[in-house]
C-alpha positions in Angstrom: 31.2 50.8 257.0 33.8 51.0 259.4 37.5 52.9 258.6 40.3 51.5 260.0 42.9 53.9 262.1 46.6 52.0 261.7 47.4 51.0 265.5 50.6 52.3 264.6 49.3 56.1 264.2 50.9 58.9 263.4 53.5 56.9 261.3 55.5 59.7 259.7 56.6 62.3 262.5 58.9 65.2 262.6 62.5 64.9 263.2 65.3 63.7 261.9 66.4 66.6 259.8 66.4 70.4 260.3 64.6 70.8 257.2 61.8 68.7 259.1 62.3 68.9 262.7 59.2 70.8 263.8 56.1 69.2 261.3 55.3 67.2 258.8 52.2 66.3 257.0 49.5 66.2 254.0 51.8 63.8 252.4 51.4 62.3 248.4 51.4 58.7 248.3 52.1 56.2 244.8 52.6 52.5 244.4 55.5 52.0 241.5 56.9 48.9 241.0 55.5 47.4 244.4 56.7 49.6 246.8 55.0 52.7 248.6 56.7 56.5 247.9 55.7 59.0 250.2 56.5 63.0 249.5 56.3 64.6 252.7 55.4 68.3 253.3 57.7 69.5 256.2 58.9 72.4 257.9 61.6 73.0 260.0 60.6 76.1 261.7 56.8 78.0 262.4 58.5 81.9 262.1 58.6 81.7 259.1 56.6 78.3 258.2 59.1 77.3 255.1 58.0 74.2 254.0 59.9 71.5 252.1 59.0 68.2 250.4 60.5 65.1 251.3 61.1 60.8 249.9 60.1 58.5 252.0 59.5 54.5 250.4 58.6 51.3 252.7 57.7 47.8 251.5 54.3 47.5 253.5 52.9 51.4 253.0 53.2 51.8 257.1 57.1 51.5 257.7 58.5 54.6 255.9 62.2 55.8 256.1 64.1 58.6 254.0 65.2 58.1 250.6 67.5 60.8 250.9 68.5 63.2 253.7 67.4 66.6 252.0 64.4 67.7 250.6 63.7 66.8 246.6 61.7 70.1 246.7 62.5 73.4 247.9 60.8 76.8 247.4 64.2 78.0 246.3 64.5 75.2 243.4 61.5 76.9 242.1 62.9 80.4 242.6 61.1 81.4 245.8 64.1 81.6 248.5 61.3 82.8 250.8 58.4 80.9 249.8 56.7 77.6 251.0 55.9 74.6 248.8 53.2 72.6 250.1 50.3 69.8 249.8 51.9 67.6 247.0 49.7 65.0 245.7 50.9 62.6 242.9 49.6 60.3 239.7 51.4 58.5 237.3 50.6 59.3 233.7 51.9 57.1 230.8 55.0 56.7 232.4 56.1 60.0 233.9 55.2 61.1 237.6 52.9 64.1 237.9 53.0 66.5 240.8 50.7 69.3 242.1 51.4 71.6 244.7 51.1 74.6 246.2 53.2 77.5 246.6 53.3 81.2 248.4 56.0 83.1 247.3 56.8 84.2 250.6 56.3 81.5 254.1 54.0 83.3 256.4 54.6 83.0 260.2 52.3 80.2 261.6 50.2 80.6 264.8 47.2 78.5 264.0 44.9 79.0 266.6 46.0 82.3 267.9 45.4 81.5 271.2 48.3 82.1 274.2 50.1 84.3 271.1 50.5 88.1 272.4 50.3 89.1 268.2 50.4 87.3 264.7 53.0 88.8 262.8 54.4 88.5 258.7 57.7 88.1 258.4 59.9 90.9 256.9 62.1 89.6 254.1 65.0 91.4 251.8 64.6 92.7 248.4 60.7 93.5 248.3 59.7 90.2 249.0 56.4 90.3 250.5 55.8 93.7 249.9 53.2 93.3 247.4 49.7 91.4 248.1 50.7 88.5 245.6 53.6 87.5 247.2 51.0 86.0 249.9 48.5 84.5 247.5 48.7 80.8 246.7 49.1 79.9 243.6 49.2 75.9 242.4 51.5 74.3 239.7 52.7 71.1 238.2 55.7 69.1 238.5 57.1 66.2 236.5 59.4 63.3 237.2 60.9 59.9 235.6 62.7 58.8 238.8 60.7 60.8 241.5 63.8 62.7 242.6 64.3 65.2 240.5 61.4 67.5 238.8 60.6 69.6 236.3 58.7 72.4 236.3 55.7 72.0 233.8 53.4 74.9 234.7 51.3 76.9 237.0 47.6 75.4 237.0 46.1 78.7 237.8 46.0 82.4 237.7 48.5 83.9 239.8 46.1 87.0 241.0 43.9 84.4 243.3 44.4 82.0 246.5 43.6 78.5 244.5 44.7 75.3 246.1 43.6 71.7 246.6 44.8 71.4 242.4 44.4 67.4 242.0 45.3 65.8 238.7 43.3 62.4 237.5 45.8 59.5 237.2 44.4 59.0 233.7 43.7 61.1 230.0 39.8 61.2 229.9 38.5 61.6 226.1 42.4 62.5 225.5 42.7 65.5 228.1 44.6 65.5 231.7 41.8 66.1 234.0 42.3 68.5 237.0 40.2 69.7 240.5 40.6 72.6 241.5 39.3 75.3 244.4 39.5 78.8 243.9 39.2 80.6 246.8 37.9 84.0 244.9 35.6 82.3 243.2 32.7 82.9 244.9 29.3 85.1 244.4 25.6 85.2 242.3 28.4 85.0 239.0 30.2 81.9 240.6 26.9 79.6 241.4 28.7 79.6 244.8 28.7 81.3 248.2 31.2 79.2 249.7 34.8 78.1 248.3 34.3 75.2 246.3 35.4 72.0 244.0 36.0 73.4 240.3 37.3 70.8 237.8 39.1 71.6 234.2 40.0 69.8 230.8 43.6 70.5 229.1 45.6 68.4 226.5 48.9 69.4 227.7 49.0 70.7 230.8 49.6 74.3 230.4 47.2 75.0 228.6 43.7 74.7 230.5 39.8 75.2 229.8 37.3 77.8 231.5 36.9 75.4 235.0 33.1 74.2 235.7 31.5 74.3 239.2 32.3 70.6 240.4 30.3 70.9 243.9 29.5 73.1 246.6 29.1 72.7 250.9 26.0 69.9 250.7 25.7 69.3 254.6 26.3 72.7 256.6 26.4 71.5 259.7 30.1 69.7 258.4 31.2 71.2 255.4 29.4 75.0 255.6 32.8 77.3 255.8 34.3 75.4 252.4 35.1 71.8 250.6 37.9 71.2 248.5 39.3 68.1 247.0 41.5 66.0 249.3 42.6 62.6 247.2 43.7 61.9 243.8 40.7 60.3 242.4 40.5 56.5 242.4 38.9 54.2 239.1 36.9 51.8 240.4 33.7 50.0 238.2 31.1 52.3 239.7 32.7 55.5 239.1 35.7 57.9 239.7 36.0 58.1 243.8 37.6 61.1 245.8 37.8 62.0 249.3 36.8 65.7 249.8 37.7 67.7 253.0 34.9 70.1 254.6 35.3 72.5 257.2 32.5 73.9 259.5 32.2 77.2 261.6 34.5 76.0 264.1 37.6 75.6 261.5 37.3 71.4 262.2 38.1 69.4 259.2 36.4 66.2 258.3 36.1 64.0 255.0 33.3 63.3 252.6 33.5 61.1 249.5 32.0 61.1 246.3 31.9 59.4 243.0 32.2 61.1 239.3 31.1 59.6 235.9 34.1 57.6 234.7 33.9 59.7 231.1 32.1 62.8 232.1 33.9 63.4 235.5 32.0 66.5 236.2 28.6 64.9 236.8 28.4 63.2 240.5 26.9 60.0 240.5 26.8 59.8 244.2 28.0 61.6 247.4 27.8 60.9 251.3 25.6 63.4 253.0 27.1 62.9 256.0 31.1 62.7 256.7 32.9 59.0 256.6 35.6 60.3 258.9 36.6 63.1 261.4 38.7 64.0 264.1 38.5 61.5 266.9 41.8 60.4 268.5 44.4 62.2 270.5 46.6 62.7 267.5 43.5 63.9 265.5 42.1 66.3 267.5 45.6 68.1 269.6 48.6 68.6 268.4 51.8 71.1 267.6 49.5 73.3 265.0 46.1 73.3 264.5 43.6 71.0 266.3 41.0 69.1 265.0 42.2 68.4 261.5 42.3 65.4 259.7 43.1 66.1 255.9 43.7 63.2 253.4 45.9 63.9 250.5 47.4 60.4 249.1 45.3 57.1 248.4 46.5 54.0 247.1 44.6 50.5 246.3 46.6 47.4 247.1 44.3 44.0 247.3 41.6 45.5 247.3 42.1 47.6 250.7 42.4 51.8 250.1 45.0 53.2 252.1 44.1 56.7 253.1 47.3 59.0 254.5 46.4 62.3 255.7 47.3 65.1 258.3 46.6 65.0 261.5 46.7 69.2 263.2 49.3 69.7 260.9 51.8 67.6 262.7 52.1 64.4 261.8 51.1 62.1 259.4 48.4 59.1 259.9 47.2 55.9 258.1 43.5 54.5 257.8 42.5 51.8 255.2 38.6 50.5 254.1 37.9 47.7 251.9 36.8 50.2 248.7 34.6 48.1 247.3 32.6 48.7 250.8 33.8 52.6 250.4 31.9 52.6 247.5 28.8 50.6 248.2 28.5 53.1 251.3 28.6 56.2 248.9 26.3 54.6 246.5 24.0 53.5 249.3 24.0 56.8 251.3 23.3 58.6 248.4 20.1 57.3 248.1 
């Protein structure tokens, strides 16, 4: 199976706009009405890393340009003037566009590696902000949208007293219910089933809503994915099975991706998933860049004639393209698996 890198790579870079001048990355990607959308995660500073979402469409999913000049999601929309809204991945859902995110209350300053930087620091901000622990946790919510430029706040997908990101929503009901991944961070221990962070998933039947989550999967290969997996992809309906890219990290904080594939009506039973990782960090762009290195983290899939366009991070910088045939995706899984 071989995954093709766009020769054009990265193909969304910062710029442009303050709002986005110094990263962006982890973008969600749709196909609506035949053209590509792409919300951007950006920031236009690292002290404090405030992050924004941006609209990008292009005819061919590799050309992108702006929509609009400002963001279509601030931290401050959603009544966190110093917070950071980040990782949006999007579905579709009987006609109205879902979007999950993340969001700290208050935008931490951002040296990734540490290295050359005399000390990290936390912003101060006015007003108590950031003086209580739970200003700095992550918490994960939902969006909605008819027209994909202005949203609606529908809830928050998890409890506001934990770090739980990586919330992914299925582009389809399953037996009537949305379906949702999740990874909390705290949920780990004998009373968890897990020692590492791991992939959770729910049920709900409106969105707010949601049932006790169940233990999805765990680190399977430690010598790729031992510090923690979460989900990376909104999940993709194909014939053999629901597939999603998964991102593990090792010891030595590099990220890679793994894929799997769920029961189409019981999504929390894997019918299949690659011991070893279908992709990881491997050219320039991949492996150095403004933030941190060796990161390649997939957050929007799309199928278009039968080719599956993965767009993912690369060192939190810049954004990046592969495709595969997924019928041969899938037919690797199934095959690895074995």
């Amino acid at each position: 199976m071989q995954i093709t890198r766009h020769p054009n790579n990265p193909i969304v870079v910062p710029g442009g706009y303050e709002w986005r001048k110094v990263t962006v990355f982890n973008p969600a990607v749709i196909i609506d009405n035949g053209k590509f959308y792409m919300i951007e995660r950006t920031a236009g500073s690292l002290t404090p890393c405030k992050n924004f979402l941006g609209l990008l469409e292009s005819e061919d999913g590799v050309n992108f340009t702006h929509v609009k000049d400002e963001p279509i999601v601030t931290p401050d929309m959603l009544g966190f003037p110093y917070g950071s809204v980040q990782d949006p991945r999007i579905v579709k859902i009987d006609g109205t566009f879902y979007l999950n995110y993340a969001l700290r209350p208050c935008a931490m300053s951002y040296y990734p590696t540490g290295a050359g930087v005399p000390e990290r620091s936390i912003p101060e901000y006015p007003d108590g902000w950031g003086e209580e622990e739970g200003h700095w946790l992550t918490r994960s919510s939902i969006l909605k949208s008819d027209n994909l430029l202005d949203w609606e706040f529908v809830a928050d997908t998890t409890p506001l007293d934990i770090n739980d990101r990586d919330n992914i929503l299925f582009p389809e009901k399953i037996g009537g219910k949305f379906v949702l991944l999740r990874r909390p961070e705290e949920y780990v221990g004998e009373a968890y089933g897990t020692e590492k962070a791991a992939m959770w998933i729910t049920y709900s039947e409106d969105l707010i809503h949601w049932e006790e989550p169940k233990l999805l999967a765990t680190a399977g290969n430690l010598s790729w994915e031992s510090r923690k997996i979460g989900g990376s992809t909104p999940p993709v309906r194909t014939d053999k099975g629901w597939l999603v890219l998964y991102h593990g990290v090792d010891e030595d904080i590099v990220y890679r991706v793994g894929a799997m594939l769920l029961d189409l009506e019981q999504p929390e039973k894997i019918i299949a998933r690659t011991h070893n990782f279908i992709m990881e960090p491997e050219t320039y762009y991949e492996k150095f860049g403004f933030q941190i290195p060796n990161v390649i983290f997939p957050t929007g899939n799309v199928v278009k004639d039968g080719l599956l366009y993965i767009y993912y991070g690369v060192t939190d910088t810049a954004i990046a393209l592969a495709t595969v045939p997924l019928d041969e995706l899938v037919e690797h899984i199934l095959k690895e698996a074995q």
